[in-house]
Every structure is written in structure tokens, then in C-alpha cells.
C-alpha positions in Angstrom: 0.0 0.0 0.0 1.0 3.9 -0.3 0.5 6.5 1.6 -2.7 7.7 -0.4 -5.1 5.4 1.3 -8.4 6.3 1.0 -10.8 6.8 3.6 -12.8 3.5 2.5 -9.3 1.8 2.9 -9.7 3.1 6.6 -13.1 1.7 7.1 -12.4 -1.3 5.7 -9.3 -2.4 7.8 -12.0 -0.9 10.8 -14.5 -3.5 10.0 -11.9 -6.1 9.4 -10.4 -5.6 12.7 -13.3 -4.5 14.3 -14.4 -8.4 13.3 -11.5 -10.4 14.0 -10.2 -8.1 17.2 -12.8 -6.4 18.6 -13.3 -2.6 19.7 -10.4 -2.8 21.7 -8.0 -3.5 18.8 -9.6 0.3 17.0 -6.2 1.7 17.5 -4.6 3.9 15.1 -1.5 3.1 15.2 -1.7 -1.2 14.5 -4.0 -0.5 12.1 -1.4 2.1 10.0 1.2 -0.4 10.9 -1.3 -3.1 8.8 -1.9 -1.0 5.4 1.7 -0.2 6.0 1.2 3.7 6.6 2.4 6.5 9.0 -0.5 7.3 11.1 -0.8 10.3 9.5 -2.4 8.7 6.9 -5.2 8.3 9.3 -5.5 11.6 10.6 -5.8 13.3 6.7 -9.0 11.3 6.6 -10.7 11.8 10.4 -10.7 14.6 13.1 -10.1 12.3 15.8 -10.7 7.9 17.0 -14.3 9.2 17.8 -14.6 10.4 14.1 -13.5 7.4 12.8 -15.7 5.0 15.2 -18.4 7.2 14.2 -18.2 6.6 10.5 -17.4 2.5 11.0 -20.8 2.7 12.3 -22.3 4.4 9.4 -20.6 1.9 6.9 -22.1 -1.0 9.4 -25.2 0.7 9.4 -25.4 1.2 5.5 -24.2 -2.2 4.3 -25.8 -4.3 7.0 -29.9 -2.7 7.0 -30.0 0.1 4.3 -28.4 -2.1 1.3 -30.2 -5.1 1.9 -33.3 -3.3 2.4 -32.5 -1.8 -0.9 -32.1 -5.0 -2.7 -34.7 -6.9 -1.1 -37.2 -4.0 -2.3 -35.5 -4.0 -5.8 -35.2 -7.8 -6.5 -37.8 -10.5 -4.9 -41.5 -10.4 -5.4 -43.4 -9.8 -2.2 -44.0 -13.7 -0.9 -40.4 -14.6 -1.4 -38.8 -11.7 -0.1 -38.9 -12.6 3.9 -37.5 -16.4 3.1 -34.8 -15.0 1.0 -34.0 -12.4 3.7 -33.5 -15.6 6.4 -31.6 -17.2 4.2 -28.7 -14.8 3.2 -29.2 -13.4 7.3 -28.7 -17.2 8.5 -26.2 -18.0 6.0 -24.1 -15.0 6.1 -21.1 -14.5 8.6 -21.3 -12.9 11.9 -18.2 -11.9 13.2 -19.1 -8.0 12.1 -22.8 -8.6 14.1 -20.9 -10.1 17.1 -18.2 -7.4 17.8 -20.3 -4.1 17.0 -22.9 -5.7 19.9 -20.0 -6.4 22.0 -18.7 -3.1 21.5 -22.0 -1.7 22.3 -22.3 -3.4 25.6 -19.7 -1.5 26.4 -20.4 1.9 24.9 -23.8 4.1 25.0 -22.9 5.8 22.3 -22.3 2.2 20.3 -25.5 1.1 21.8 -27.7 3.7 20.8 -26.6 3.1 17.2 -27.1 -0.6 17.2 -30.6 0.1 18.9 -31.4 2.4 16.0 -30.6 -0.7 13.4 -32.4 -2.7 15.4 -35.2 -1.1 15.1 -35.1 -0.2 11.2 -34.9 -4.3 10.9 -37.8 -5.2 12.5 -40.1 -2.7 11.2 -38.9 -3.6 7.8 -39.9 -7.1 8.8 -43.1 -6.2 9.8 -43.9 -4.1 7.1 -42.8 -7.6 4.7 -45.1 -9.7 7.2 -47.9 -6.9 7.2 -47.6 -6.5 3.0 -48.0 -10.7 2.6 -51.1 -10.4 4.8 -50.6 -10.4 8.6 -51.8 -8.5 10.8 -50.1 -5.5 11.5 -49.7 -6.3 16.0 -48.8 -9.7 14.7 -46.6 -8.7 11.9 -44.8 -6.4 14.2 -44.5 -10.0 17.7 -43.9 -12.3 14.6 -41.3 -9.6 13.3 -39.5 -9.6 16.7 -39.8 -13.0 17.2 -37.6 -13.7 14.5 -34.9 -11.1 14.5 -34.6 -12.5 18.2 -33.9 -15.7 16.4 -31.6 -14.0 14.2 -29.4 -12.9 17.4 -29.6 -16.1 19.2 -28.6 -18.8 16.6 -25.2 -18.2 17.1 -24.6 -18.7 20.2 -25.9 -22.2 20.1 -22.9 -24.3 20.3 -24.9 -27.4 20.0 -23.2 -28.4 16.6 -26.9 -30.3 15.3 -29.1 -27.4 16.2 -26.7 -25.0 15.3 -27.0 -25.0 12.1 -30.0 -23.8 10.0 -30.4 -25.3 6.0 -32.7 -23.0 3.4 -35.2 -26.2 3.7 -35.9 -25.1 7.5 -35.8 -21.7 6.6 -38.9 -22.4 4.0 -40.5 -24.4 6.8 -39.9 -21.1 9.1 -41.1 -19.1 6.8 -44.7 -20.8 6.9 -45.0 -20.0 9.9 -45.1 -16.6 9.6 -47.7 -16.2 6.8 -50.5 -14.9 7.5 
């Protein structure tokens, strides 16, 4: 790498060690010494650590609710949408999920944030359930219900119920018809 990093390069390694390290490891200085900069590099593109933390969370924010929101309303038709929303959420890695809620145990400001995206999910997934027919108080329990299952599944360690195939995520998805 040079010293012209973008910003985006910034974010990225953020994410990355945010994923593989933790909050904790959000230090300016291993990070340069990864993409083989001064930290000055850092500095040209944020004010400050809180700057940067800021805008890791936007980037989270973006690419984890507001993209897929965007492509879900783009792409499926209405039935198929919620099953093909399981899927890539149940089949998709973690580690990102994992550490941001970690780091917002530990930080109001982090916590705020995630509640905000937590939020946004569900009453997209209400407003899916509501759309394909359910009522709208039992859209917005069944909606909760299964972004609760969303969190949860990984911490089973249960290797045989830990798991989750696209065959039991179109049997879930029944369930939640209306």
C-alpha cells in the first residue's frame, strides 16, 4: 500500500479488525502499521478515533440494513422476499454482528446506534409480514420473534441445532404467513 489510502481503505481495515479483534484493537496506530502507513495517513481522513468510530458505524449501518433493504425492495416479489431475507441473514457470517454488539455493551454511544438498526430491521420485517397479509400487531410479535432468532442462533454451540439449512428456513417461513 502507499500512503494515499483512502478513507474507505480506513473503514475497511475498521470493519476487518473490528471483526477479527474487537473494539479494543480500534487503535490507530496497529491498524497504519497493517496498510503499511504513517498514522498520519489516518489523521488526513478523520478529526479524531471518535470520528473514525463514528463513520465505522455508518458503513455497518449502510451495508448491513439500508443495502439489503435496498435490494430486497428491488429484486424478490413480495412472498419470497422474507425467506430470501432468512436465508442470506442465516447463511451469512457474523463476526461483524458479534463485535459491534460487543462493543456496544460497552459503549452508550455504540448502543444507541445498534438500537437504531435494530429497530429499522424489525419494522422492515413487519412491514414484509404486514404487506404478505398479517396482521399488522402480529406482523410487528412475529417480526421480533424472528430477528430474536436471528441474534440467538449463534450462540448455540450445539453443533446439530446450530446449524440452520434454506429447507428449515422455508418451513420457518410458513409459519409466519399470515
Amino acid at each position: 500500500m502507499t500512503d494515499r489510502l483512502t478513507k474507505d481503505d480506513w473503514l475497511k481495515r475498521g470493519l476487518t479488525t473490528l471483526a477479527t479483534d474487537g473494539a479494543h484493537a480500534l487503535k490507530v496506530g496497529p491498524m497504519a502499521a497493517k496498510l503499511k502507513v504513517s498514522r498520519g495517513s489516518f489523521y488526513w481522513h478523520f478529526k479524531d478515533v471518535a470520528d473514525f468510530q463514528s463513520q465505522l458505524l455508518r458503513v455497518w449501518r449502510e451495508r448491513s440494513t439500508d443495502q439489503v433493504i435496498r435490494e430486497l425492495e428491488a429484486g424478490k416479489a413480495l412472498p419470497d422476499r422474507l425467506t430470501h431475507l432468512m436465508k442470506r441473514a442465516f447463511a451469512g457470517k457474523r463476526d461483524l454482528e458479534r463485535a459491534i454488539r460487543s462493543w456496544a455493551a460497552e459503549d452508550a454511544a455504540v448502543a444507541r446506534v445498534v438500537a437504531g438498526v435494530d429497530a429499522r430491521r424489525v419494522a422492515y420485517i413487519a412491514k414484509m409480514l404486514a404487506a404478505a397479509g398479517v396482521d399488522r400487531k402480529k406482523a410487528l410479535a412475529r417480526a421480533v420473534f424472528l430477528y430474536w432468532a436471528y441474534l440467538g442462533q449463534p450462540l448455540v454451540t450445539a453443533p446439530r441445532l446450530a446449524g440452520v439449512t434454506a429447507s428449515m428456513l422455508d418451513d420457518i417461513g410458513q409459519l409466519f404467513d399470515s
